[in-house]
C-alpha positions as CSV (number, residue, x, y, z in Angstrom):
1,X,0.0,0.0,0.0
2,X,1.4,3.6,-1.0
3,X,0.0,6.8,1.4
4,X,1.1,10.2,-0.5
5,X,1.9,12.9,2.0
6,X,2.0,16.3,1.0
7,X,5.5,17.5,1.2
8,X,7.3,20.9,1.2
9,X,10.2,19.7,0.1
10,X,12.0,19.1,-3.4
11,X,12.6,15.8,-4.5
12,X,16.5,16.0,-4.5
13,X,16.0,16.4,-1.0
14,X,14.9,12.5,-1.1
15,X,17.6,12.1,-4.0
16,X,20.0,8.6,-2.8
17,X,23.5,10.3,-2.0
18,X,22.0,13.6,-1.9
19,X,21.7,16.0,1.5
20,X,19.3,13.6,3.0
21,X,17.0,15.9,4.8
22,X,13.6,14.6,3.4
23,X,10.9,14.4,5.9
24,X,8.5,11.7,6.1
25,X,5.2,11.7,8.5
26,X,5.1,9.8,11.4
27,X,4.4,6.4,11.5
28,X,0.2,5.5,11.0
29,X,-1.6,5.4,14.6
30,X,-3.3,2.4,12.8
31,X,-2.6,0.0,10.3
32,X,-4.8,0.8,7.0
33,X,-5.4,-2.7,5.5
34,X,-9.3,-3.6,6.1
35,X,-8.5,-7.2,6.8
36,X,-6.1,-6.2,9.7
37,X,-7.0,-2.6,10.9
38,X,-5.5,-3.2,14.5
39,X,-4.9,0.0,16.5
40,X,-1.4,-0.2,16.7
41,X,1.4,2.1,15.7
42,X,3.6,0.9,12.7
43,X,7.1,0.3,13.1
44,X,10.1,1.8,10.7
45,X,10.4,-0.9,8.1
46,X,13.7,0.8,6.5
47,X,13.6,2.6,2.6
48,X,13.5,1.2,-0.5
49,X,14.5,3.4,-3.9
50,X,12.7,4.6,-7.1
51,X,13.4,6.4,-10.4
52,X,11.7,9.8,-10.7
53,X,12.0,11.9,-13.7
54,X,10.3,16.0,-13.2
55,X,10.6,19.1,-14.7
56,X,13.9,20.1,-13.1
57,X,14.7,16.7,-11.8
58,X,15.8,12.8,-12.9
59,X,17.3,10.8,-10.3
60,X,16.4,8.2,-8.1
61,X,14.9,9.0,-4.3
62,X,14.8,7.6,-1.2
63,X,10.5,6.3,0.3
64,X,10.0,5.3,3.4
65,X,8.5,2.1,4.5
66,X,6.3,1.1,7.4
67,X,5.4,-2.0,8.5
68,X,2.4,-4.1,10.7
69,X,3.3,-6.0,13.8
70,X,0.5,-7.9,13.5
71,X,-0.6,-8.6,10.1
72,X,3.1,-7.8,8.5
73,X,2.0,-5.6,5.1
74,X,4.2,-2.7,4.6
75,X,2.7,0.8,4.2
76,X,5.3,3.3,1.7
77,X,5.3,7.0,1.9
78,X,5.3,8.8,-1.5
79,X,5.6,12.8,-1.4
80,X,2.8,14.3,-3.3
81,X,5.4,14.9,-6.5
82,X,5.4,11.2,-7.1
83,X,2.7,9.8,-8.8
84,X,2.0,5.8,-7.5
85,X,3.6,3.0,-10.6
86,X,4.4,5.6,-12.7
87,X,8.3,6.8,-13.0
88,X,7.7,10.1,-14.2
89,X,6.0,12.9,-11.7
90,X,2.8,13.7,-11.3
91,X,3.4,17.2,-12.4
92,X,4.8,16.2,-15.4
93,X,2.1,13.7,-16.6
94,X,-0.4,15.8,-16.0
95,X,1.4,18.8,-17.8
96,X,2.5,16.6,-21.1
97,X,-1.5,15.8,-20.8
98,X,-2.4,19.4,-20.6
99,X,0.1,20.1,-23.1
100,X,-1.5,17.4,-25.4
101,X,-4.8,18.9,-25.1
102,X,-4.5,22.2,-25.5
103,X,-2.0,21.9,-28.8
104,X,-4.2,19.0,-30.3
105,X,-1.0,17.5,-31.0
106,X,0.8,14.8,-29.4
107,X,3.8,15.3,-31.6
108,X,4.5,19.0,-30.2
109,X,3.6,17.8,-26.8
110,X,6.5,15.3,-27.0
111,X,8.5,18.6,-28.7
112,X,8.1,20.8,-26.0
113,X,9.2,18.1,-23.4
114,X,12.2,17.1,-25.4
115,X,14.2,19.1,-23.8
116,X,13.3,17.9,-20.2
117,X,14.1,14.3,-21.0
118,X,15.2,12.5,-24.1
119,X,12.8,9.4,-22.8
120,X,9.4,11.0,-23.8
121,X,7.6,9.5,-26.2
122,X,3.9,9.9,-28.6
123,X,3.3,6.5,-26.7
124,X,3.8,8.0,-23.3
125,X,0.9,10.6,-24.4
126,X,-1.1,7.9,-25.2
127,X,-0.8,5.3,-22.2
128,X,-1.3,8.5,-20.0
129,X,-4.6,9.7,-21.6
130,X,-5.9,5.5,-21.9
131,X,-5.3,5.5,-18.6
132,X,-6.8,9.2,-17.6
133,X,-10.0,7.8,-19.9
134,X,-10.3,3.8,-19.0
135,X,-10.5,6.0,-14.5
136,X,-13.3,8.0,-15.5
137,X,-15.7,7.0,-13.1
138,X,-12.9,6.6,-10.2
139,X,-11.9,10.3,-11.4
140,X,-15.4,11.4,-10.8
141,X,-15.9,9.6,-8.0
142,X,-12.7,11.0,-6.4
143,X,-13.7,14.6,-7.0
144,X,-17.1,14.0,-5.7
145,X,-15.8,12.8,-2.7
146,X,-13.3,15.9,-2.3
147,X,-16.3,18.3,-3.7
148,X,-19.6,16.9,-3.6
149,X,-21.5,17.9,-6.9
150,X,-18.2,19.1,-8.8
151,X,-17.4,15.9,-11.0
152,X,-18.2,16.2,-14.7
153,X,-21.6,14.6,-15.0
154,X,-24.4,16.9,-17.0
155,X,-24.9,15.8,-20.7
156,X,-22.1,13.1,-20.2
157,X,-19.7,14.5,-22.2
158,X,-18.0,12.1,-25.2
159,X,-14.1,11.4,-23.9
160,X,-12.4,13.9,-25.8
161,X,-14.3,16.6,-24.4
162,X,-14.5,14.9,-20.7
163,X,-10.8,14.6,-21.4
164,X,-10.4,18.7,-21.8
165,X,-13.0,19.2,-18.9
166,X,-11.0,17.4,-16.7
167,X,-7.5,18.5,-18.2
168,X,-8.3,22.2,-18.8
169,X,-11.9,23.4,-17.3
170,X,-12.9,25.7,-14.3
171,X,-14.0,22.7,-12.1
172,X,-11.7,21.0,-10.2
173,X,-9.1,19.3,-12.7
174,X,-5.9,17.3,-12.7
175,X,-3.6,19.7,-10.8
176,X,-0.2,18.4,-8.9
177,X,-2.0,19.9,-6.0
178,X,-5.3,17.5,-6.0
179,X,-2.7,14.6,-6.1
180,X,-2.7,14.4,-2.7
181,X,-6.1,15.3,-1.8
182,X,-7.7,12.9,-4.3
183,X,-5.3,9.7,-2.6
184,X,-6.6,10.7,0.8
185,X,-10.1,10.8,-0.3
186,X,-10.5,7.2,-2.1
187,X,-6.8,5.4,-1.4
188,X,-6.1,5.3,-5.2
189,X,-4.2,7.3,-7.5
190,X,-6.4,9.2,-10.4
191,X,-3.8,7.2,-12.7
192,X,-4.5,3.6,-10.6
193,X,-4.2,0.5,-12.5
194,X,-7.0,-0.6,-10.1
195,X,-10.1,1.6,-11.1
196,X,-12.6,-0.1,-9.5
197,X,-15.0,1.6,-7.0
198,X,-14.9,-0.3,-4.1
């Protein structure tokens, strides 16, 4: 299981060799698996590393792992700049979506990032907007449950334009920001691999 905290800091204060002054929270009161759910604090379980490629960043970084006394699962603590399974930053994906959208062209969204990382790619754009489209319902759901009544529901909107709602509109939308607030809120990513609504 992965809990995003929202952190102040900048990744290459998490960066393996760097200064190594990145704060993690405390340790859960209780442990958040539903089979186990025992009111007991979690003990250090040591770090484990992981690629992260940003704007103004490409290294790997140090995430902090907790672990049950009782039922033994491990909890990891991702700052809010990593997005869950994916190695590039939330910030970035949603931006080279944005970017996407609002040029109508995948090609000059990969352009424009070229010169943030050579490892960009039209398929990128593409497994990033499936994956935006195939959490739909989990996106709406997630947004209802941060602001009840703000998810993109009137006229149900065919995906390319529910795709520049959610990318570009005045409700809430994708923002590095709502990263955080949306994992709280349902326990999943908006870019999970499990979109179920459970």
């Amino acid at each position: 299981m992965q809990i995003v905290f929202n952190s102040a800091q900048k990744p290459k204060d998490y960066q393996i060799g760097g200064t190594g002054i990145g704060e993690y929270p405390d340790a859960p009161q209780k442990c958040p698996f539903k089979e186990c759910g025992v009111q007991i604090m979690l003990k250090k379980h040591g770090f484990y590393t992981r690629g992260l490629i940003l704007y103004d960043f490409c290294g790997e970084i140090k995430i902090r792992r907790y672990i049950c006394c009782v039922c033994k699962h491990t909890v990891s603590m991702l700052p809010s700049f990593c997005l869950a399974y994916y190695t590039h930053g939330v910030e970035f994906v949603v931006g080279l979506m944005k970017a996407a959208v609002e040029t109508g062209s995948k090609r000059k969204a990969v352009k424009a990032y070229s010169n943030v990382t050579e490892y960009i790619s039209r398929r990128h754009i593409m497994k990033y907007l499936a994956r935006l489209l195939q959490n739909r319902r989990l996106i709406q759901y997630g947004f209802n449950q941060i602001s009840p009544g703000s998810a993109v529901t009137s006229g149900s909107p065919g995906d390319n334009e529910w795709t520049r709602i959610i990318l570009l509109g005045t409700r809430p939308t994708l923002s590095p920001e709502s990263n955080t607030e949306f994992h709280k809120a349902i326990g999943k990513s908006f870019m999970s691999t499990h979109n179920k609504i459970a």
